[in-house]
C-alpha positions as a Markdown table, in Angstrom:
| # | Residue | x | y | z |
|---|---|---|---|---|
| 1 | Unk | 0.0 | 0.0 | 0.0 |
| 2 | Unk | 1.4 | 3.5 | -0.7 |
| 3 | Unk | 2.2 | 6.1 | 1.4 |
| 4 | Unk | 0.5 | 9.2 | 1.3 |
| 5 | Unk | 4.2 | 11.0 | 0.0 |
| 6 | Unk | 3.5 | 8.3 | -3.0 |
| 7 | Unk | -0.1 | 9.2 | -3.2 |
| 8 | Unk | 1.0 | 13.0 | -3.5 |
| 9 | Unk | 3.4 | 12.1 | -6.0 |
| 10 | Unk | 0.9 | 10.3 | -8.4 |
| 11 | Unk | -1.4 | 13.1 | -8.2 |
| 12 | Unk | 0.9 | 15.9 | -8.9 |
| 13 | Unk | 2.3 | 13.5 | -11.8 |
| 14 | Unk | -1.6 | 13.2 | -13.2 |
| 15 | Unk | -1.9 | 16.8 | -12.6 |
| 16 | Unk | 1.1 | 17.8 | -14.7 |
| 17 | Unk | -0.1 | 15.3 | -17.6 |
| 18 | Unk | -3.6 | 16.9 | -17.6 |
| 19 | Unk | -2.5 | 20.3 | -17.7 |
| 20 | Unk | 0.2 | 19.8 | -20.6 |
| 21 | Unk | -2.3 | 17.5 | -22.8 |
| 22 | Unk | -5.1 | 19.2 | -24.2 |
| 23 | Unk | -6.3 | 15.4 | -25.8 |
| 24 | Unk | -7.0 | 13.3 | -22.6 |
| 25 | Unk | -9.3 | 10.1 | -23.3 |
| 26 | Unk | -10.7 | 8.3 | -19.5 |
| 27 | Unk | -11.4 | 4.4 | -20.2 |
| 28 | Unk | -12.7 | 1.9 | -18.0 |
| 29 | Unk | -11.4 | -1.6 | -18.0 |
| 30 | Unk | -12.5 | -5.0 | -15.9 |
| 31 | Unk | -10.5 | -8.2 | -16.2 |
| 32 | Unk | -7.9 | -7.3 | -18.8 |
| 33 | Unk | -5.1 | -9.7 | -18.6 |
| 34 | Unk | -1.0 | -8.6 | -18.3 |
| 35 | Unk | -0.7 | -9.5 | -21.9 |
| 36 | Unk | -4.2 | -7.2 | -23.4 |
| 37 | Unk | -2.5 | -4.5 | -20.9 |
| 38 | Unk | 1.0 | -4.9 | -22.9 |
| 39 | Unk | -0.6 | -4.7 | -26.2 |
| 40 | Unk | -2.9 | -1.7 | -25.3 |
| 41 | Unk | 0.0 | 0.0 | -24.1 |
| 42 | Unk | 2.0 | -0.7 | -27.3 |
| 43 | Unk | -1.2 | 0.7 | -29.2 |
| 44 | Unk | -1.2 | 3.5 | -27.4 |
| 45 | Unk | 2.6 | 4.4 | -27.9 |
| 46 | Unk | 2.3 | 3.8 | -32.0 |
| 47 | Unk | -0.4 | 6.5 | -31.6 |
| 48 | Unk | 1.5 | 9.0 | -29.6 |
| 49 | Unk | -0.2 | 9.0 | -26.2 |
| 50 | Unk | 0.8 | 7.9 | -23.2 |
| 51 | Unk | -0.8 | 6.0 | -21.2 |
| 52 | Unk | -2.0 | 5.5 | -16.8 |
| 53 | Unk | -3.6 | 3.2 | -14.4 |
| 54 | Unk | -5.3 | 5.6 | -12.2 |
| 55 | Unk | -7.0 | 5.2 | -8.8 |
| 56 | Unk | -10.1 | 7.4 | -9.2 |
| 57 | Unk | -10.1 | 9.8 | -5.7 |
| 58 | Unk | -6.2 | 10.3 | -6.6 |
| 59 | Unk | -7.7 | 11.6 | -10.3 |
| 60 | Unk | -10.2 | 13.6 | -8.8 |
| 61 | Unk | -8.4 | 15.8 | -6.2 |
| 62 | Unk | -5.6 | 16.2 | -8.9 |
| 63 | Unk | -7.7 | 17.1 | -11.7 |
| 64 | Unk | -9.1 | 19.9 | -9.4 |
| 65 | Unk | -8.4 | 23.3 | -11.2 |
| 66 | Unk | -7.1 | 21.9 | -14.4 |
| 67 | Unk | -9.6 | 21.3 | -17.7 |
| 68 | Unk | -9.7 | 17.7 | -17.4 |
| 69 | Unk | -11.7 | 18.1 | -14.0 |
| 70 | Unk | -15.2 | 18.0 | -15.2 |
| 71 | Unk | -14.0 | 14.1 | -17.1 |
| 72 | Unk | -11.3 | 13.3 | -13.9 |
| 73 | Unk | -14.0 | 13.6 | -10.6 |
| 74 | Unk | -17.1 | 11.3 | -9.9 |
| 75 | Unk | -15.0 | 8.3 | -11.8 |
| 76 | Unk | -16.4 | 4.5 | -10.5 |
| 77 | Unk | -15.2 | 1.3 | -11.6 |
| 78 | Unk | -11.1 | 0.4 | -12.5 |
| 79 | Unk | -9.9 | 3.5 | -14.7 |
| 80 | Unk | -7.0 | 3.9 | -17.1 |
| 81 | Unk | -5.9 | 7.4 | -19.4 |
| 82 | Unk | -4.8 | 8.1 | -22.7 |
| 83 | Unk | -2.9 | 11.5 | -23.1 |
| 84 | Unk | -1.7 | 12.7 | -26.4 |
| 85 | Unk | -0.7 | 16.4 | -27.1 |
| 86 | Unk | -0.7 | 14.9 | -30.9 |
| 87 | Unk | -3.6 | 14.6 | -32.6 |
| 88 | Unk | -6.3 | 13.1 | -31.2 |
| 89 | Unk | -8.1 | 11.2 | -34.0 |
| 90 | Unk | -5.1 | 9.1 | -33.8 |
| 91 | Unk | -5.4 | 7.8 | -30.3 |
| 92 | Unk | -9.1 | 8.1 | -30.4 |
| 93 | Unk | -8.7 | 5.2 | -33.7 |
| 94 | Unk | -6.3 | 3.4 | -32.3 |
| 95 | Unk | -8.3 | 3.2 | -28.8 |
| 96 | Unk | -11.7 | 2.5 | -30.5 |
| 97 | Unk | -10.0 | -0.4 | -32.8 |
| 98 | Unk | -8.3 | -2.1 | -29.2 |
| 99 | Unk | -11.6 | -1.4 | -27.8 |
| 100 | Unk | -13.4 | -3.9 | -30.9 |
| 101 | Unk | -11.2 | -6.2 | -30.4 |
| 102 | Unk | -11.1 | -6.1 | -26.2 |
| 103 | Unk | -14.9 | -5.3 | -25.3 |
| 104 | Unk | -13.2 | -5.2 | -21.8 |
| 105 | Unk | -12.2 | -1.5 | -22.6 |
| 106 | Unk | -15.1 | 1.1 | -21.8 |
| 107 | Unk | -14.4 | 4.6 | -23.1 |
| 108 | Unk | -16.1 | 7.1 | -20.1 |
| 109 | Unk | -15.2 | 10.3 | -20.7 |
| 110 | Unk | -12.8 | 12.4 | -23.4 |
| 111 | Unk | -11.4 | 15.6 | -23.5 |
| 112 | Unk | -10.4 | 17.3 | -27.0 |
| 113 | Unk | -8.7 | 20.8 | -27.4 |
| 114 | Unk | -9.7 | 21.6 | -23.7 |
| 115 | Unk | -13.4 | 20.6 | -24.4 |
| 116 | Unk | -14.9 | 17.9 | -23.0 |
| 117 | Unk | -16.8 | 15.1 | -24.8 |
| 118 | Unk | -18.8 | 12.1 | -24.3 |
| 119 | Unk | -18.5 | 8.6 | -25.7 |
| 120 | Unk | -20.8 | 9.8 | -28.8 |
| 121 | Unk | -18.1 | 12.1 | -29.9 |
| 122 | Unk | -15.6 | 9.8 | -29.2 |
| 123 | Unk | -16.4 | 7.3 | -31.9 |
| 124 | Unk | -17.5 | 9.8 | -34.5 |
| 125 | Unk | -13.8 | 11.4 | -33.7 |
| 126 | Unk | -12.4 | 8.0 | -34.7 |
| 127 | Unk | -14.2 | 8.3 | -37.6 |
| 128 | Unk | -12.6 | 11.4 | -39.1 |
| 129 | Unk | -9.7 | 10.9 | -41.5 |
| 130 | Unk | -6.3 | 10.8 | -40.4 |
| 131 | Unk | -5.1 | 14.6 | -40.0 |
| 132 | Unk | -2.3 | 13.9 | -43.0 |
| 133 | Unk | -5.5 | 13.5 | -45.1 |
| 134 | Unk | -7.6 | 16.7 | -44.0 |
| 135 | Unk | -4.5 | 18.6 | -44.4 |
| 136 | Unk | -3.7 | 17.0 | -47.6 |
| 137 | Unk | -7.5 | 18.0 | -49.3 |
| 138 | Unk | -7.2 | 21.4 | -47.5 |
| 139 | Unk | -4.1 | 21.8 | -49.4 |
| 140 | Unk | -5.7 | 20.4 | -53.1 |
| 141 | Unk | -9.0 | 23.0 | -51.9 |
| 142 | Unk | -6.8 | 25.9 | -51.8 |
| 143 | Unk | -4.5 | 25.2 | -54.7 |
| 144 | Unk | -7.3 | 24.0 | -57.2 |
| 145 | Unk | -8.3 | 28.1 | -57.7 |
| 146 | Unk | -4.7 | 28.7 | -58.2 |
| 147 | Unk | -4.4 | 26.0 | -61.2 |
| 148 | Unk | -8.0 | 27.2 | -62.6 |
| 149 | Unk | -6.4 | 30.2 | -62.7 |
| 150 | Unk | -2.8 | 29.2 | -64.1 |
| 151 | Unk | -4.7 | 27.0 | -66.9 |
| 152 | Unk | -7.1 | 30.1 | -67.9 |
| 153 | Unk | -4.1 | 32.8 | -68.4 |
| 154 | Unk | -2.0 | 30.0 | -70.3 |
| 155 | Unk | -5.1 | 29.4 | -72.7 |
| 156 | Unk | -5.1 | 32.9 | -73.6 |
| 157 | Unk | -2.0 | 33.1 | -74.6 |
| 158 | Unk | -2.1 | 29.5 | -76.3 |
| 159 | Unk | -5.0 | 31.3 | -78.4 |
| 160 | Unk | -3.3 | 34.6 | -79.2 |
| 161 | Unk | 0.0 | 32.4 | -80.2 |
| 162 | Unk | -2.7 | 30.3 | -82.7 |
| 163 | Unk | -4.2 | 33.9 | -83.9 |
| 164 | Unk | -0.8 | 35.1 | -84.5 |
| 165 | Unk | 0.8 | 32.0 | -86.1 |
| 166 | Unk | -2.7 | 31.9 | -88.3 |
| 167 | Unk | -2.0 | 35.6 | -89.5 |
| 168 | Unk | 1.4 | 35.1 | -90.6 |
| 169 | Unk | 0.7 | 31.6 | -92.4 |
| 170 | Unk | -1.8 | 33.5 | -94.4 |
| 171 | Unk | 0.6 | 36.9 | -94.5 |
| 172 | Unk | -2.3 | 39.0 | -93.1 |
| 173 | Unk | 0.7 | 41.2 | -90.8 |
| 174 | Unk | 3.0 | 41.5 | -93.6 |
| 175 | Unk | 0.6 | 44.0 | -95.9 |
């Protein structure tokens, strides 16, 4: 059993996590073997989050002041956390994916960009395309005027060069 210099610890560790990730996901998890717990872990790490077993009084008096603490106090059951200051669809797929293949996980409670969210918004989250992929049709959205643009100039000059080359074929510019 810890001490309460241990218990302090842990808190002030949680605290520090929750107020330097703005992407905090709460889980709840019965009977999960050493092994489901290594590979969640792993999954967790390959998204860019980090990962906690938390006792849930320890979570709620160090959530206290912070913006996790509406999704940190009034937890029940055995709780784990998934921090990411990466993006959050990420974690939020690769925790939704563990979670269909372990219905052991529970998601309880997320927090995105400060905000919290329920499990609703958690799955549609995982939904979303990567964020490589939103940035990469933003990027074809704003370019596609640009080439519109490119390609109507070029063709007025493609039909002055024709007009031109025309004229002198038939020596209409020489006279």
């Amino acid at each position: 059993m810890k001490n309460k210099a241990d218990k302090r610890n842990d808190a002030e560790k949680l605290r520090q996590s929750a107020l330097r990730s703005p992407h905090i996901f709460v889980t709840g998890f019965e009977k999960i073997t050493v092994q489901q717990d290594f590979e969640l872990r792993k999954t967790i790490r390959g998204a860019g989050g980090d990962y906690a077993v938390v006792k849930n009084n320890i979570a709620g008096k160090a959530a206290v002041g912070t913006p996790a603490e509406q999704i940190l106090t009034g937890l029940r059951g055995m709780t784990s956390i998934a921090f990411t200051t990466a993006d959050p669809v990420g974690l939020a797929k690769a925790l939704t994916a563990y979670a269909k293949l372990n219905p052991s996980l529970q998601f309880k409670a997320g927090m995105v960009e400060g905000r919290a969210i329920d499990v609703k918004a958690i799955q549609e989250l995982a939904s979303l395309p990567p964020r490589e992929e939103v940035l990469a049709k933003l990027l074809y959205l704003i370019n596609a005027p640009a080439q519109r643009l490119v390609t109507a100039i070029n063709g007025v000059g493609r039909n002055l060069a024709v007009v031109v080359d025309q004229g002198v074929k038939e020596n209409k510019f020489l006279s």
